[in-house]
C-alpha positions as CSV (number, residue, x, y, z in Angstrom):
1,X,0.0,0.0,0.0
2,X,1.1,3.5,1.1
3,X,4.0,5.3,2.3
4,X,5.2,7.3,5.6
5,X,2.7,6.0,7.9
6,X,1.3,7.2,11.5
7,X,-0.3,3.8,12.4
8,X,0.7,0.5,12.9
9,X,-1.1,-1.9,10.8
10,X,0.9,-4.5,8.7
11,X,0.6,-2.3,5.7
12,X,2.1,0.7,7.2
13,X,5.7,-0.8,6.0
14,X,5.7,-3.6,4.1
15,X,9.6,-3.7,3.5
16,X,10.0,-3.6,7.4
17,X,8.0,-6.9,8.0
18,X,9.9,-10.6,8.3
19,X,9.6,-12.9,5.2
20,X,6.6,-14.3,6.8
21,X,4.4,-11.4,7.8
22,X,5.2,-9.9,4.2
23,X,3.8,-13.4,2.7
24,X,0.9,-12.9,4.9
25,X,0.2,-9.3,3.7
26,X,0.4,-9.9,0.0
27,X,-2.0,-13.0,0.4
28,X,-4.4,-11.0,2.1
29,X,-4.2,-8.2,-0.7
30,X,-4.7,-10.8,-3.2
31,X,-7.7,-12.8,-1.3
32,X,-9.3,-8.9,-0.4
33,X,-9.3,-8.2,-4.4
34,X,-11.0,-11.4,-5.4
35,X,-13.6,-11.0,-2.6
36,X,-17.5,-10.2,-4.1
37,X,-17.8,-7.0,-1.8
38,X,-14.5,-5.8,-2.5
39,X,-15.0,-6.3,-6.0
40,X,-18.7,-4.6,-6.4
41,X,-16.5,-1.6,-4.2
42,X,-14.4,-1.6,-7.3
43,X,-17.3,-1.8,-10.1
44,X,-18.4,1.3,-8.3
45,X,-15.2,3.3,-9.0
46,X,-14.6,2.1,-12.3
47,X,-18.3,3.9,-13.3
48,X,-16.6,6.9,-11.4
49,X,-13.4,7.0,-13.4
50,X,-14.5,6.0,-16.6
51,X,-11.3,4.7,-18.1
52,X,-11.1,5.0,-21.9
53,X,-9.3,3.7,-24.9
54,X,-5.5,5.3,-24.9
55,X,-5.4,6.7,-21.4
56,X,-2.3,7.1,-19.4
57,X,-3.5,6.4,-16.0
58,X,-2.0,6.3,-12.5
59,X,-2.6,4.0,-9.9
60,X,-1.2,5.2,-6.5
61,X,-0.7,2.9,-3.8
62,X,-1.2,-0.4,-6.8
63,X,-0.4,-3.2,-4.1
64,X,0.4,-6.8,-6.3
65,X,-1.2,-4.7,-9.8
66,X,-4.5,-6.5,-10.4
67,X,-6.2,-3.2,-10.8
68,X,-3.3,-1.7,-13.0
69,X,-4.2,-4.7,-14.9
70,X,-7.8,-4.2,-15.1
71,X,-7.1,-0.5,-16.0
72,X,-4.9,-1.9,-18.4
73,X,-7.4,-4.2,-20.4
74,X,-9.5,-0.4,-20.3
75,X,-7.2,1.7,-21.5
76,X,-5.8,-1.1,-24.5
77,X,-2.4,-1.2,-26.2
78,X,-2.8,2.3,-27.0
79,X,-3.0,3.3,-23.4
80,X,-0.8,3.1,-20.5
81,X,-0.7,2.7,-16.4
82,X,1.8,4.0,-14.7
83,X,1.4,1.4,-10.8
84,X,2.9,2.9,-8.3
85,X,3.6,1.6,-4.8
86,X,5.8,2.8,-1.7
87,X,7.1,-1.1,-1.0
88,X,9.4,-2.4,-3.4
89,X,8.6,-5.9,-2.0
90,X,4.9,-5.7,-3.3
91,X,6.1,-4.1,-6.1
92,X,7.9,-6.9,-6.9
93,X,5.5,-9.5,-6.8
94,X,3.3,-7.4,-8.9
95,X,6.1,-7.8,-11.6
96,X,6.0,-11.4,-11.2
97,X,2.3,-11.1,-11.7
98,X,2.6,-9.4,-15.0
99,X,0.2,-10.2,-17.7
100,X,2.1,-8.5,-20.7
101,X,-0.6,-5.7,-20.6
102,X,0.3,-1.6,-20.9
103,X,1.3,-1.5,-17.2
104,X,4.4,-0.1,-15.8
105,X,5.1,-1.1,-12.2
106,X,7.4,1.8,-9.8
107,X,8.4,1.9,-6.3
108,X,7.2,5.6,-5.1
109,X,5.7,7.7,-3.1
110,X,2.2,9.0,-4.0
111,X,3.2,12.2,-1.6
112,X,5.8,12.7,-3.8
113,X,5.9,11.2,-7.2
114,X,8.5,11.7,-9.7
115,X,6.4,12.9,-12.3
116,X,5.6,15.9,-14.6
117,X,2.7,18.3,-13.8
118,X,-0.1,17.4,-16.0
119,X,1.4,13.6,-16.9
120,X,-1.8,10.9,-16.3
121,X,-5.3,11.8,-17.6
122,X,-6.9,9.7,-14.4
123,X,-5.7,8.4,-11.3
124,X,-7.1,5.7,-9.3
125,X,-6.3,5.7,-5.6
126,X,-7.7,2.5,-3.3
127,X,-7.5,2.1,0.5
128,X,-3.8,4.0,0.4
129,X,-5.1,7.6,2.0
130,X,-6.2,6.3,5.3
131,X,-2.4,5.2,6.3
132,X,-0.9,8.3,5.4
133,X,0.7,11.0,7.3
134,X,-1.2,13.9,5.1
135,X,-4.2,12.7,3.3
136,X,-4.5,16.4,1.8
137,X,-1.1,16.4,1.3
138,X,-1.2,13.2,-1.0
139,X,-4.1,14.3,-2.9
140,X,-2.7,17.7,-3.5
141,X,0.3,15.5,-5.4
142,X,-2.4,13.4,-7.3
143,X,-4.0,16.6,-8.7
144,X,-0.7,18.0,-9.6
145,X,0.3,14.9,-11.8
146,X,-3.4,14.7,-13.4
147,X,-4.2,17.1,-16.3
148,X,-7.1,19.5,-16.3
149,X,-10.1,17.7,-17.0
150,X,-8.6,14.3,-16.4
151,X,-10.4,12.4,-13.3
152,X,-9.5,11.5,-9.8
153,X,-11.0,8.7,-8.2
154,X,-10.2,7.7,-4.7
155,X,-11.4,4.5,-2.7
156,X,-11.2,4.1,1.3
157,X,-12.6,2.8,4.6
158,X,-14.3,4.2,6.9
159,X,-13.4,1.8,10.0
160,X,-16.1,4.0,12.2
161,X,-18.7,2.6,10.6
162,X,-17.5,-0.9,11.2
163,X,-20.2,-2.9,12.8
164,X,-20.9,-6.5,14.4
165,X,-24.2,-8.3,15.2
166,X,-24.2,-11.9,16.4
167,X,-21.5,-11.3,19.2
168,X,-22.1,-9.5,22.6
169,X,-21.5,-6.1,21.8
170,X,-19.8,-5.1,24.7
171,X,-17.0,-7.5,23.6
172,X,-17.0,-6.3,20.2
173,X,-16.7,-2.6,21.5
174,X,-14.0,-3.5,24.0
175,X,-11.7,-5.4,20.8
176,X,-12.5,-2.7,18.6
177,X,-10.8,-0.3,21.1
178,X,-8.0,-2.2,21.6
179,X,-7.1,-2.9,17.7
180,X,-7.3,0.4,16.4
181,X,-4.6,2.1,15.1
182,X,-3.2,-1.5,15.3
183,X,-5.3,-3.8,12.7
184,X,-7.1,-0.4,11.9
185,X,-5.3,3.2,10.5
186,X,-5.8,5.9,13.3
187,X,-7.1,7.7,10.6
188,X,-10.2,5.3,11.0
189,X,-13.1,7.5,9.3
190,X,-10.9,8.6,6.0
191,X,-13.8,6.7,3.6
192,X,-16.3,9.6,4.4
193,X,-13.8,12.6,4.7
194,X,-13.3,12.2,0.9
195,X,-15.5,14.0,-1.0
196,X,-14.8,17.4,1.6
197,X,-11.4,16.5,0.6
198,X,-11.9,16.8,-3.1
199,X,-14.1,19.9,-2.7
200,X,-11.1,21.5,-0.9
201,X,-8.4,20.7,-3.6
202,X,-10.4,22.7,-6.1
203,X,-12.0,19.5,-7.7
204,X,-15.6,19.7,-9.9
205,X,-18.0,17.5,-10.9
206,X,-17.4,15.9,-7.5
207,X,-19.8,12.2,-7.0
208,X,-19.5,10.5,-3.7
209,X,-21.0,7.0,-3.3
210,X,-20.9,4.5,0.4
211,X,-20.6,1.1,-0.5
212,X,-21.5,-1.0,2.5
213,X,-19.6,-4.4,2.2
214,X,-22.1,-6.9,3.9
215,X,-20.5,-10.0,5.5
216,X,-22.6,-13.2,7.0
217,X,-20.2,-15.6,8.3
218,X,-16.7,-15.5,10.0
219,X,-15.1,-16.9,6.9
220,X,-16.3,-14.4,4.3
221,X,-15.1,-11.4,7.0
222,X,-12.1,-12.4,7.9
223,X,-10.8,-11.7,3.9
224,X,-11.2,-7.7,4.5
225,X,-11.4,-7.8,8.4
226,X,-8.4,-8.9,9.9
227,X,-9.9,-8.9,14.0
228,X,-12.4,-11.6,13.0
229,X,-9.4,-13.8,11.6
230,X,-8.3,-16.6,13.4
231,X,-5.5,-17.6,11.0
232,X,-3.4,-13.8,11.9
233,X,-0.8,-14.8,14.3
234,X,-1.5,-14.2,17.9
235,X,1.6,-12.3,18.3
236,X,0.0,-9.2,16.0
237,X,-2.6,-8.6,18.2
238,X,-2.3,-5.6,20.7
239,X,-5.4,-6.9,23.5
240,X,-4.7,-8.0,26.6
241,X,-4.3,-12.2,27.6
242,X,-7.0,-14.1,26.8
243,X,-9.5,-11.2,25.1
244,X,-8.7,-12.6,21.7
245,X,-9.8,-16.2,22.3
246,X,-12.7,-15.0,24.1
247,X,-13.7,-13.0,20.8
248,X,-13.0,-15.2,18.4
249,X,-14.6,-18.2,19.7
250,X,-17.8,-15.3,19.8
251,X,-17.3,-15.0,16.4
252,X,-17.4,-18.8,15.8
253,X,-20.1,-19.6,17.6
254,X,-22.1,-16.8,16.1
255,X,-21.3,-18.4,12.4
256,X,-22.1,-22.1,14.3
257,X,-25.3,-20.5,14.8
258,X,-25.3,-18.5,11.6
259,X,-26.4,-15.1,13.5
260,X,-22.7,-13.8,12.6
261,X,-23.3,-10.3,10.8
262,X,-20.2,-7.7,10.0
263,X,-21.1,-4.5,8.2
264,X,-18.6,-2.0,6.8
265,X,-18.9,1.2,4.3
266,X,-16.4,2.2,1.9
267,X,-16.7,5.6,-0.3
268,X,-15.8,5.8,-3.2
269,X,-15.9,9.2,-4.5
270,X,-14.5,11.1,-7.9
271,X,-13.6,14.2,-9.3
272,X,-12.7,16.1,-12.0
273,X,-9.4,18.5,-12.0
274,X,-10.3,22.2,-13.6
């Protein structure tokens, strides 16, 4: 994902994890792009964006590439996308993952990219903006880069709106306040800060749309929801002894029962540069 980080989730700095934890990150980037909810997330910005035939496009914060690629198979031979990620680990395996399509993969910062002013025509920005130091900042840089008319799109959580049924709630609550800024960005409600965002860098035409991702059973969460994942090692979790099994036999026995409910909203919201 994304550069300089405040927080202290796995994807703040993907170069600085062991061999294994990295492994573990990348999966979970490839299983959270195949899953229906993130996907139907990502049909929305597509519509948003509206990629076209000999594009250059920029996707900031392109993780293993599958959306470069899909940009890619938009924008055809004529086209190009320029993927850009801060870890060059991830950057890497989205080499290896290359499908021979129009898609250039860089280590960068999307804070600072080395680019021209006015270089991409579109720029697609998922889930990087919540783990960065200066969200305006960032978006200031993707504006700069984009040329007038061309379209921003931007994609992100808002962890506030993270909700459980199925569980005692006061459990939930109490793990939700211990795993923030942890499993969670501190910038936890970034999703719905967007489109104010957008306004503010002098952006028109700006659309904003919540996507609530719905999730009924333990298994289908625990792809974009890391504190309802058994199989994330014990050591990663900041709660205190015992409040983790506790949870996440809650969580079991609420999909035994199948009561298990997990509801989360991302925004996905767009605009055009003057």
């Amino acid at each position: 994902m994304e550069p300089a980080q405040k927080d202290r989730t796995p994807f703040s700095d993907i170069d600085g994890l062991s061999a294994q934890m990295s492994e573990i990150v990348l999966d979970a980037l490839t299983e959270m792009g195949r899953h229906p909810e993130i996907q139907r997330v990502r049909r929305t910005a597509f519509d948003m964006l509206g990629p076209a035939a000999g594009e250059r496009l920029l996707d900031a914060g392109s993780g293993s590439g599958e959306v470069a690629r899909l940009l890619a198979a938009r924008v055809g031979p004529a086209g190009e996308v320029l993927a850009v990620d801060h870890s060059s680990a991830i950057t890497a395996a989205a080499v290896s993952r290359h499908d021979g399509s129009a898609v250039s993969y860089l280590t960068g910062d999307a804070a600072a990219l080395a680019m021209p002013d006015d270089h991409v025509d579109g720029v697609w920005c998922e889930r990087v903006l919540q783990h960065v130091d200066d969200a305006d900042a960032t978006i200031r840089e993707l504006v700069r880069v984009t040329r007038p008319g061309g379209r921003i799109c931007l994609v992100d959580t808002d962890w506030g709106s993270l909700a459980f049924d199925g569980m005692p709630s006061g459990l939930g609550e109490v793990v939700l306040a211990h795993v923030r800024g942890h499993f969670t960005p501190r910038q936890h409600d970034m999703g719905r800060t967007l489109r104010r965002r957008l306004v503010g860098a002098g952006l028109r035409n700006v659309v904003a749309a919540p996507v609530t991702c719905l999730f009924t059973s333990p298994e289908s969460a625990a792809v974009v929801l890391p504190m309802v994942n058994p199989r994330v090692p014990e050591e990663t979790w900041a709660t205190p002894p015992g409040l983790r099994d506790e949870w996440l036999a809650c969580v079991d026995a609420a999909g035994q029962s199948g009561t298990f409910l997990a509801v989360l909203t991302i925004w996905v919201v767009a605009g055009t540069k003057a």
